[in-house]
N, C-alpha and C positions, 0 to 999 in steps of 0.2 A: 613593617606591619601597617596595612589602613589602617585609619582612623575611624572608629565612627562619629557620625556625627552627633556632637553635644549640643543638647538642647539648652536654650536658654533660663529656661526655669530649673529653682533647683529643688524642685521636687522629683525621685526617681522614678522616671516611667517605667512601664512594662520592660521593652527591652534592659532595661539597665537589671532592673529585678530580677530576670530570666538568668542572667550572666551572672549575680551575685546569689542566685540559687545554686553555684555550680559552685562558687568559689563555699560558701559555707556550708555546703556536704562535705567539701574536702577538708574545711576546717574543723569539722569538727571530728572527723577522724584522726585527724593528727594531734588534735590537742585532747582528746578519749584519754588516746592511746597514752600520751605523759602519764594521764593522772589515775590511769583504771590500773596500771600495772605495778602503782604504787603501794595496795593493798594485798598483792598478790607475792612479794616478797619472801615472806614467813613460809605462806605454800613450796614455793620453791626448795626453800631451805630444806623441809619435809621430805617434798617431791625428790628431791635429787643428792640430798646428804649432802649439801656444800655447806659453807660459811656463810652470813652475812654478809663478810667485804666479795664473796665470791658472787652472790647473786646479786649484791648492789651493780655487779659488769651487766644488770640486764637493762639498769638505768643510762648508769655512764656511757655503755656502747652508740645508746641510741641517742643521747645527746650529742656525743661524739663526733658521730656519721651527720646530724643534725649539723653543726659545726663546719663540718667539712664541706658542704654543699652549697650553703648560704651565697659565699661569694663566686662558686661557679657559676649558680644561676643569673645571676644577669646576661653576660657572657654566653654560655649556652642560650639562651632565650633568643638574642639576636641571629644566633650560627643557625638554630634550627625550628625558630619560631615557637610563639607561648601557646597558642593550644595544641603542637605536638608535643614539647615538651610535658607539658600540664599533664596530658593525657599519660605518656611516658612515668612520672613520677607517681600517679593514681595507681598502674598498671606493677609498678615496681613495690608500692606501698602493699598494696592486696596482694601481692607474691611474697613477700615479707610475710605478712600475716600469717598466712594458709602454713609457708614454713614453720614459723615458731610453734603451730599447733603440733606438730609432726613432732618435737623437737623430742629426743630420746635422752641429752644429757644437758645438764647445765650451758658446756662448750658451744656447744649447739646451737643453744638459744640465744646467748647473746650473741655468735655469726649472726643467726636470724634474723636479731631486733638489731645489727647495724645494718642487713640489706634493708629491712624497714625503713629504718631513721634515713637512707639517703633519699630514701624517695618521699617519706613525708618529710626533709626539711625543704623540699624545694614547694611544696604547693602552698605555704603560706608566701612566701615570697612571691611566687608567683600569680596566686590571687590577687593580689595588692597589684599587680602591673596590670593584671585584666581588667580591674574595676576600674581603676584609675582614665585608663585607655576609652573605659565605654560610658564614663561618666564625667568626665576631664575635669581636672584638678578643685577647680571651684563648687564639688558636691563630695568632697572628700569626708569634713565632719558628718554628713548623714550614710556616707559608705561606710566610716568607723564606727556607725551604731547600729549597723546590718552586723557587722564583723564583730562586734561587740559580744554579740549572742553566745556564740560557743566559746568565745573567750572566756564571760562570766558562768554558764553552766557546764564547760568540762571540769574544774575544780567541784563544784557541787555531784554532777552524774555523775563522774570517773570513777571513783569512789564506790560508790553506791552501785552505779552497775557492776563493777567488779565483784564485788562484795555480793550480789545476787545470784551473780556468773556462776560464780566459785562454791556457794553454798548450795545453790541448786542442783547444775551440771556440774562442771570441774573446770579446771582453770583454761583447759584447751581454748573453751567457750569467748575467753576475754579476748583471743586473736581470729577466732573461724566467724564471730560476730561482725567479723571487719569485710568480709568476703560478700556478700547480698550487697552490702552498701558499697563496694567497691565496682562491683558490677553496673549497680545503677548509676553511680556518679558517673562513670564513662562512658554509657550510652547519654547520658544527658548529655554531657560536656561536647560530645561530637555531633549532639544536635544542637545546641546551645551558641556556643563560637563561632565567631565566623572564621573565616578559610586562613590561612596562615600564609604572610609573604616573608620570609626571615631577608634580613638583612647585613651587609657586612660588619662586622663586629670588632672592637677591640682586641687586641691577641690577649691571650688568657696566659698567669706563671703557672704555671703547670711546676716549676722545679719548686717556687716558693710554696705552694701545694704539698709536694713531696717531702719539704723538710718540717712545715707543721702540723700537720695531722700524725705522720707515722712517730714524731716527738713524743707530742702530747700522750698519744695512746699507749707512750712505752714508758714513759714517765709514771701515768696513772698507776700504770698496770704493774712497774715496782713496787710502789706507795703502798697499793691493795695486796700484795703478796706478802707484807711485813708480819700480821698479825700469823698467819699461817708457817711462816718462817721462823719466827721467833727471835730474828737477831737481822740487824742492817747487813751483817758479815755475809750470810747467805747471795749464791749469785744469782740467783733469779730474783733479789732484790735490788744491788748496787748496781748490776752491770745494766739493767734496762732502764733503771733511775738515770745511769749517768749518760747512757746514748740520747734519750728522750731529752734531758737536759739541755745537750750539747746544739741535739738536731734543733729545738726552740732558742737558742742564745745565735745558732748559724744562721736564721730564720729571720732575728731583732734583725742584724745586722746587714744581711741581705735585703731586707724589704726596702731600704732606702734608695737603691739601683735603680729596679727598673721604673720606667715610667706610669706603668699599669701593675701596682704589687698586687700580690692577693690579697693583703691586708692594708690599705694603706697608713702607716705610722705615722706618716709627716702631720697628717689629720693633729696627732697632740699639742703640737705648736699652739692650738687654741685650749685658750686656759680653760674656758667654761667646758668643754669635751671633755679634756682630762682629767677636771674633776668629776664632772656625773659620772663617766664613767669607771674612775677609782670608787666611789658612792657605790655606783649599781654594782659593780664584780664582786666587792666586800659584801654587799646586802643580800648578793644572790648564792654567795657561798654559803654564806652564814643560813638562811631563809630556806633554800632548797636542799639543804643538805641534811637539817634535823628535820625539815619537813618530811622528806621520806619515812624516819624514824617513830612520826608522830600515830600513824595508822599501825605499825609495828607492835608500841605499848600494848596498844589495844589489845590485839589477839595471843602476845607472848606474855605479857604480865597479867592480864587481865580477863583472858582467856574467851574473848568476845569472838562471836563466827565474824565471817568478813564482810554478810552485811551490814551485821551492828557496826564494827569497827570504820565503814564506810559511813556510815550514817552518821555516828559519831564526830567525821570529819568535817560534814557539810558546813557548821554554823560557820567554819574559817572561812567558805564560796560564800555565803549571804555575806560576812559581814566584810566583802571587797564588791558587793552587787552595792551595798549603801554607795561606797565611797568612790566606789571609779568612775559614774559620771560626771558627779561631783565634781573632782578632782579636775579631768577634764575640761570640763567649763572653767574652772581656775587655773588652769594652764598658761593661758592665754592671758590672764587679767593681772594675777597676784605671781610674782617671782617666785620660784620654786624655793628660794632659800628661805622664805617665809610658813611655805608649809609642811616642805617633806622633813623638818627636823621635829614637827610635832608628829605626824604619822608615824617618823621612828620611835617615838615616846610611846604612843601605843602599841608596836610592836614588841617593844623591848618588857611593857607592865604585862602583857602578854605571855611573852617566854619567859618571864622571872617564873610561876607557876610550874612550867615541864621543867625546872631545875629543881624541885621541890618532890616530885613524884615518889612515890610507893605502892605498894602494893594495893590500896586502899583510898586513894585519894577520890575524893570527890566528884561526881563525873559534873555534875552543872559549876563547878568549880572551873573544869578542864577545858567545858564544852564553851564558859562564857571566855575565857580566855583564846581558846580557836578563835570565837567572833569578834574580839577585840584585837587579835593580830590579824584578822581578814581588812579590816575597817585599817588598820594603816599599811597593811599589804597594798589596798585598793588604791590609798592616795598615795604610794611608793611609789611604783614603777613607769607610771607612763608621763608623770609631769618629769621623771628624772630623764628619760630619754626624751623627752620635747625638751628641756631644757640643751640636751646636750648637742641637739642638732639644729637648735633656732638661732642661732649666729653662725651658721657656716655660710657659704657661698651657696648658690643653688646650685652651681656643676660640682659643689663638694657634700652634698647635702646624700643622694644616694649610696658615695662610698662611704659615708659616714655613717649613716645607719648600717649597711655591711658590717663597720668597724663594731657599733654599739652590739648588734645581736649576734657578733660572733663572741665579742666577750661573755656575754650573758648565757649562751650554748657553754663555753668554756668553764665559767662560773660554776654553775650548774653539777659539770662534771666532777671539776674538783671538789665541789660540795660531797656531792655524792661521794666521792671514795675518799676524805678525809673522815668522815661521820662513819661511815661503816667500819673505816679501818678502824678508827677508837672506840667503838661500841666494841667490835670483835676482839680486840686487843683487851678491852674491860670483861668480858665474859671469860676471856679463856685465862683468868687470873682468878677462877672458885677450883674451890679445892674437889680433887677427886674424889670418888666414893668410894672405901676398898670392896674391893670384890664385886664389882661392877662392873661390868663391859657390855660395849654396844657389840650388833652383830662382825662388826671388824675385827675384835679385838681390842679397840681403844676405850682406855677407861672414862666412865659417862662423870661430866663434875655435878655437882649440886646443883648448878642455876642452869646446864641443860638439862639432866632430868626436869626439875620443877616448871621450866617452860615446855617440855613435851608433856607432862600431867595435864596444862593447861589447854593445849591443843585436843589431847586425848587422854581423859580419866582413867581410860581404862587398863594403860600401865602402871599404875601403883599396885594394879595385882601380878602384871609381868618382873617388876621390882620392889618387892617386898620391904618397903624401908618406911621408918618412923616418919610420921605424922610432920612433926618437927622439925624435920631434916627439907621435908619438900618445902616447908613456908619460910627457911633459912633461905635454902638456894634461891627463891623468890624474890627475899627482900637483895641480897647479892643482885639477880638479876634488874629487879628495881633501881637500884642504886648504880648500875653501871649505865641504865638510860639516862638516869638523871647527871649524871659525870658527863658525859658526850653531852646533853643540853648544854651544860655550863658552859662549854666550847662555843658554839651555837651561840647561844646569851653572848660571850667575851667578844663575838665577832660584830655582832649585832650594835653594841656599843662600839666598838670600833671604830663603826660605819658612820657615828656622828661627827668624826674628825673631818672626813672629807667634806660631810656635809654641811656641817658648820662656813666651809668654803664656797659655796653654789651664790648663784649672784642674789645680792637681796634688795637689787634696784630692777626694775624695770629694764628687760635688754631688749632693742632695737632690733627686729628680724632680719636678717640677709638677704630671704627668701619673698623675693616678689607676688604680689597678690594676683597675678597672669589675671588682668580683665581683660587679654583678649584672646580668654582661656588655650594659651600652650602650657604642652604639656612638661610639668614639672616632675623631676623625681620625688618619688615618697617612702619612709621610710618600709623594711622588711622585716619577714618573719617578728612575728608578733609571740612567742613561745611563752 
């Protein structure tokens, strides 16, 4: 690929501006998409009569497929160049979209949101190689405050559009919204970019590919069939648990061959990597996975539509807009092992509250607790991965971030379908109603009727039952969000074991200050 040429001032001209208009339409569709469909859950459940741990597969898929893609892209990028690619993963993302609107069953959708997810995990990664490219390496801090945008307000809009989407229109709206802006990002992008010369590329493991994506996804997708199974004994529990297992343990052990792994492992050999990133996988379990569950409350206990329940969510996006500049700026100055163990302190005085919930709990209670785990969300994550990749080598500094946001995709996932599994598993242990059944046949328990009440009043007169009986199965359902938090909480402390380990001296960079601006790798996908 040309170069263009970097100006010497580092303030962003026009052209650079032009190109990072492209990269944050893209970004902000991808990072929407995480946090808009997070609200939309419950619908689902509604919509399509599944479970819980069934429609948490609309998250974990697309994290997944997210996952998967990270370390192709580089690789690709060289075989076939960044702005066809770019355009290609735009193109794939909006095909994604338009699908899931289509979608007629549960199955369906989550196919959909992983053709999604492969196309939106490659345009953050990819973005980051355009800008960097058109801005070269010495205007990066003011590139990550362009890129900062939709970072800090998809957590805030996700939400909330959702919740608008759904309550106005229906839920279709959350993915055919994707479509006008996908259009337009690739006519821009094609007038935007300049012309693409791909070059020859490192060979890509395509077998170390094969063995951990199709693991992980079969591993997951036991774990989440246990609640619905009822018993380990079941084979669509053990036997996908133990291939997924197997295919990720062939994977450890294979990755040390080749010279180009898909993941590269040897990367652990440095202490400081291995700790942030034991830190960040723990924190993003624990953090992403009851975070799903946290907009949930909302509309199933509490019986809030899904804009309130969006809305609700926002004060956790302000109170990580205080702190992730912030943060940032001390990145650089103050050692991470000096501040990310108090940002876990606020996260943790935070989620002690959602271990606490009922039926009634206070909402500026709930709301100031969102902003006080937003506020050490915000100084979490990005000193922890500058931490993990500022003593590597510069030619080791690319695959290392590879390493860091694929765990964090990974993370993510297992969040998501351990939290679901044990909410679903806590739900389906209320007791039945006799003489009850839904249109199946299956008898309705207590704390589903009483969360279908909350959705929709107006079966209490399709199910004629005492007064008393609905606010039982309520507190039941209360009490089994509050169970899964505690998990959540348990992990979240955790997380200060590793942390406690992060360095708490001042560490020497690896990574050269290029004054005669070449170009450096930087780190990817930013999720």
């Amino acid at each position: 690929m040309t170069q263009q040429a970097v100006a010497t001032s580092n303030k962003l001209d026009a052209a650079v501006l032009k190109v990072a208009g492209v990269v944050v339409l893209g970004a902000i569709m991808s990072i929407l998409d995480v946090t808009v469909v997070s609200v939309a859950l419950p619908t689902f459940q509604t919509e399509f009569g599944a479970s819980y741990a069934r429609v948490a597969w609309t998250m974990t898929g697309y994290t997944l497929a997210l996952a998967t893609v990270i370390p192709l892209t580089g690789w690709a990028a060289d075989r076939f160049g960044t702005k066809r690619l770019y355009m290609a993963a735009l193109a794939l993302f909006t095909i994604g979209s338009g699908l899931c609107a289509t979608a007629d069953s549960i199955t369906e959708l989550i196919a959909y949101r992983v053709l999604q997810g492969l196309g939106g995990g490659m345009l953050m990664p990819l973005g980051m190689t355009i800008m960097t490219r058109a801005a070269g390496p010495h205007r990066i801090g003011r590139l990550m405050a362009v890129l900062g945008i939709p970072m800090l307000l998809g957590p805030i809009g996700g939400p909330i559009l959702g919740g608008w989407l759904i309550d106005t229109a229906s839920w279709h709206w959350i993915f055919l919204i994707n479509l006008p802006i996908g259009v337009i990002s690739l006519v821009y992008t094609a007038l935007a970019l300049p012309k693409d010369n791909p070059e020859p590329s490192e060979s890509f493991d395509f077998l170390g590919m094969l063995m951990l994506s199709p693991g992980l996804a079969l591993f997951l997708y036991g774990i989440s069939s246990l609640p619905e199974a009822g018993t380990i004994a079941e084979t669509k529990v053990w036997l996908p648990v133990l291939v997924g297992a197997a295919l990720v343990v062939g994977f450890v052990l294979y990755s040390f061959k080749p010279k180009h792994p898909l993941v590269d492992l040897r990367l652990f050999a440095n202490r400081n990597l291995t700790i942030a990133s034991v830190t960040l996988f723990v924190f993003i379990i624990a953090f992403m996975g009851a975070g799903l569950l946290f907009p949930s409350y909302f509309l199933q206990i509490r019986g809030e539509s899904t804009l309130t329940a969006g809305l609700l969510m926002a004060p956790q996006g302000l109170g990580a807009m205080v702190t992730m500049p912030v943060a940032g700026m001390l990145a650089d100055r103050v050692p991470v092992g000096r501040t990310v163990p108090f940002a876990l302190v606020l996260i943790a005085a935070g989620f002690f509250t959602f271990t606490q919930v009922d039926p009634h709990t206070s909402y500026w209670l709930l709301c100031g607790s969102l902003f006080v785990m937003g506020l050490g969300m915000g100084a979490t994550m990005m000193p922890i991965m500058t931490s993990a990749l500022k003593t590597l080598h510069a030619q080791e500094v690319a695959r290392g971030s590879t390493l860091v946001n694929i765990l964090q995709q990974i993370g993510g996932s297992v969040g998501a379908a351990v939290m679901s599994v044990i909410l679903t598993n806590e739900l389906n242990g209320s007791r039945p109603i006799p003489g009850v059944t839904d249109p199946s046949g299956k008898p309705v328990t207590e704390a589903a009727l009483a969360i279908a009440t909350q959705q929709r009043p107006e079966l209490t007169q399709q199910f004629p039952v005492p007064p008393s009986l609905i606010e039982k199965g309520l507190d039941f359902a209360a009490h089994s969000f509050a169970t899964t938090f505690w998990v959540g909480f348990a992990l979240v402390l955790l997380t200060f074991i590793p942390a406690a380990l992060l360095p708490r001296r001042k560490q020497p960079s690896q990574v050269p200050d290029d004054p005669q601006g070449e170009q450096l790798p930087v780190p990817v996908g930013l999720h």
